[in-house]
C-alpha positions, 0 to 999 in steps of 0.5 A: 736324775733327769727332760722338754716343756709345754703347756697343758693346751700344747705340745712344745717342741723346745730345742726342736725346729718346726722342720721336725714336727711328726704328722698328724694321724689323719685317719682318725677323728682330731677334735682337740682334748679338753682335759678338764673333761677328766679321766674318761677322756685321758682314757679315750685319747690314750686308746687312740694315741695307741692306734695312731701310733702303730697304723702303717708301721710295719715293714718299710713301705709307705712315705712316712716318718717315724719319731722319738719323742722325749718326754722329759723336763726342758723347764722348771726345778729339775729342767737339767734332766731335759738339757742333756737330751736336746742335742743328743736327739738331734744329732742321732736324727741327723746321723739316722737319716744320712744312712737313709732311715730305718727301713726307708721311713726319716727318722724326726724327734719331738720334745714334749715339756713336762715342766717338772711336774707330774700334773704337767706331764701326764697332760702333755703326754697324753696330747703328744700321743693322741696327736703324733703318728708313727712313734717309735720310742719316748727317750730318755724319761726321767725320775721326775715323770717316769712314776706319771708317765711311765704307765701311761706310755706302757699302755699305748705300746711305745718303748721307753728307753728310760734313765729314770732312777727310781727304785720302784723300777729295780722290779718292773714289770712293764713290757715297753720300759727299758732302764739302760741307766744304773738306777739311782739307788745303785749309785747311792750304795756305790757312794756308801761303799767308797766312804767306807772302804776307800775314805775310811770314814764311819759319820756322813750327812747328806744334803738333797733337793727336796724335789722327786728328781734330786732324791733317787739316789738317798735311799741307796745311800741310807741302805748302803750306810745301814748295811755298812756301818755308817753313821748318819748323823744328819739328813738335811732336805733343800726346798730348791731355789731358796735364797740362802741356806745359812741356817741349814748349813750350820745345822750340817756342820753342827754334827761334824761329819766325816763326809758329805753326800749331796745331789741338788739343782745347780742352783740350789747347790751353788748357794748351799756350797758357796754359803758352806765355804763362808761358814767352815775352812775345814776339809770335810769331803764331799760325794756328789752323785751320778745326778750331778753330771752335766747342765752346769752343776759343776761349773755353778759349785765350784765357782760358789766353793772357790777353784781351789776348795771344790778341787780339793774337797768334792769328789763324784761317784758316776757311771763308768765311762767305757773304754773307746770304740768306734761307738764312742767315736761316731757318737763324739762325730754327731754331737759335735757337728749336728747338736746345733749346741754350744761348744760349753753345752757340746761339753756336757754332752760328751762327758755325761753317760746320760748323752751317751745312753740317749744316742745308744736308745735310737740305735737299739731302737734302729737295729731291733726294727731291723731284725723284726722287719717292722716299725711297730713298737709292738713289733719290733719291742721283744728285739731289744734285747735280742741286738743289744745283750751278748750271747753266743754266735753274735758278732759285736757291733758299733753302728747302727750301719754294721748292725743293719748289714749284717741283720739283713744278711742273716746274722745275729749282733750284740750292739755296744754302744756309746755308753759300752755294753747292755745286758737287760735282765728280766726286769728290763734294767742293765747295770753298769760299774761305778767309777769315783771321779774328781775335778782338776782343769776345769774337767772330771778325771778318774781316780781308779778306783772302781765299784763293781755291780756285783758288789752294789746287787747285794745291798737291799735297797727299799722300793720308792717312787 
């Protein structure tokens, strides 16, 4: 499931205004990269983005701004993954700074394209870091560049607050990765529990884009299904974007599977789907992942399916949606009036818990600054958890301006945000419940029908990248 795009040369700021470029370090030395120069200047140039980073970043004196960055895919096969963020961003830099900042610095974001790719990513990564001064935060960092850019960011010391699927995250250990997005394999077991236990069904297939960023979600589904007793009768991988997928498709329906599982591009799935109605009348039910929210997924397949058919047949198993707060309703406020987005695109944003996750990592970010009296990363990093986790004699709040008040009073809060409640355990991941959705006027709807983590955490899932 998953991000901003740029050459290996440049830093794009795509979606962004020029007004929202951070500052250059100025202190320190520019002389611009040449990274084919290899692995000692990558080195060199992440030493230095950690110094720049970091100068002049404690307390709330000095005129400068402070900047999330996001390093995501804005470009390229998994390019939804960035299309969620974009908008998001802008709306809470706006929100930020009409309440004048954290400690007094403007709040700027900068968006950093990785194309999709992992050779893309850690160039214009290492770039955006030797040349942006006064980060607070790379947020929302997906599965396709998390595993290339990940430890790249740790080393520096910028917080990621990341939504980056991959299992070999269940056990991190990195001290600035923070995953307030279930992972990806959570809702793969999720999926094979509601075949089993809800559809009463025993025989699946499984349809995934072959690219990294569609394939979070596979091994959760092997493991559930394994664990389960499910029968697994076809796995079938869509190199993306391919112009038809006939052959695949008879190939699926060859082995008569009781119920589908899928995540692909748009794309990719709108072909797939639409070549799958010509091919079979039947109604084989069809689980689409968490990965399929927002960017157009639902809009391309159920017009390639036909109304009529993909109402009927495909279902979703998602994050749930928490109950409405006044987080939600400031988060609602923002995007609506400050995303610069489309009323189509605007859409997407309110009902992804993606949207929402990346306008609660700026507030987590805002309030942890606060309650350590400092913008440093290296500072203000182990406060995470200290505004965002319950626990006892802390009062609940829903905006960064009540959380701010009452830091500054003494108090110790628990921020619940758009996307609900966090609880960060000591490998830094927050689980949420799964819900099972399905589709009717043109919007998702729940069923009620609820997977709770606890039952999710007893399946073993193996670690992949």
């Amino acid at each position: 499931m998953n991000r901003s795009r740029g050459s290996t040369e440049t830093v794009q700021e795509s979606q962004a205004p020029a007004r929202l470029r951070s500052g250059i370090c100025r202190p320190r030395a520019r002389q611009k990269v040449n990274w084919k120069l290899g692995a000692s200047l990558a080195a060199a140039a992440t030493i230095l983005a950690s110094a720049c980073s970091s100068s002049g970043g404690t307390g709330s004196g000095g005129n400068y701004a402070v900047t999330f960055v996001s390093t995501s895919a804005f470009s390229g096969s998994a390019a939804y993954e960035g299309q969620v963020v974009g908008g998001i961003l802008k709306a809470a830099e706006a929100y930020m700074n009409s309440v004048g900042g954290i400690l007094g610095h403007k709040v700027t974001v900068q968006f950093v394209d990785t194309k999709s790719d992992p050779a893309d990513a850690v160039p214009v990564t290492e770039k955006m870091l030797a040349t942006t001064s006064h980060i607070m935060e790379d947020d929302q960092l997906g599965t396709t560049d998390a595993p290339a850019v990940a430890p790249i960011l740790n080393k520096a010391a910028i917080p990621m607050w990341a939504a980056a699927g991959n299992s070999i995250y269940d056990h991190n250990t990195m001290p600035y990765f923070w995953r307030a997005v279930t992972p990806d394999a959570a809702n793969g077991v999720a999926m094979a529990l509601y075949i089993k236990k809800d559809l009463h069904l025993g025989t699946i297939a499984t349809v995934f884009g072959a690219d990294s960023s569609s394939q979070g979600d596979l091994p959760g589904v092997l493991a559930g299904a394994k664990a389960l007793g499910l029968q697994v009768v076809n796995q079938t991988n869509l190199t993306p974007t391919q112009p038809s997928y006939a052959s695949q498709v008879a190939a699926v329906l060859s082995h008569h599977p009781q119920a589908i599982v899928t995540e692909a591009d748009p794309t990719t799935s709108s072909t797939f789907w639409g070549e799958f109605a010509q091919q079979t009348s039947q109604n084989i039910p069809i689980i689409a992942t968490a990965g399929t929210e927002g960017a157009g997924w639902d809009a391309s397949v159920n017009k390639a399916m036909g109304p009529s058919r993909f109402t009927r047949e495909v279902k979703r198993v998602v994050i749930a949606n928490p109950a409405a707060t006044p987080a939600g309703t400031l988060f609602t406020h923002w995007v609506t009036t400050k995303s610069g987005a489309s009323q189509s695109i605007i859409k997407t944003y309110l009902l992804s818990s993606f949207g929402q996750y990346d306008w609660d990592g700026v507030m987590v970010a805002a309030l942890a600054a606060v309650a350590a009296h400092s913008v440093s990363p290296a500072v203000f990093n182990k406060y995470i958890p200290q505004v965002a986790d319950p626990g006892p004699g802390k009062t609940v709040v829903y905006t960064f301006t009540q959380g701010e008040k009452l830091l500054k009073e003494g108090k110790h809060i628990q921020y619940v945000g758009a996307g609900g409640t966090f609880h960060f355990d000591k490998y830094h991941n927050s689980f949420a419940p799964q819900i099972v959705q399905d589709y009717s006027g043109g919007a998702w709807h729940s069923l009620g029908v609820s997977i709770p983590e606890s039952e999710i955490s007893g399946y073993k899932v193996p670690n992949v990248a």
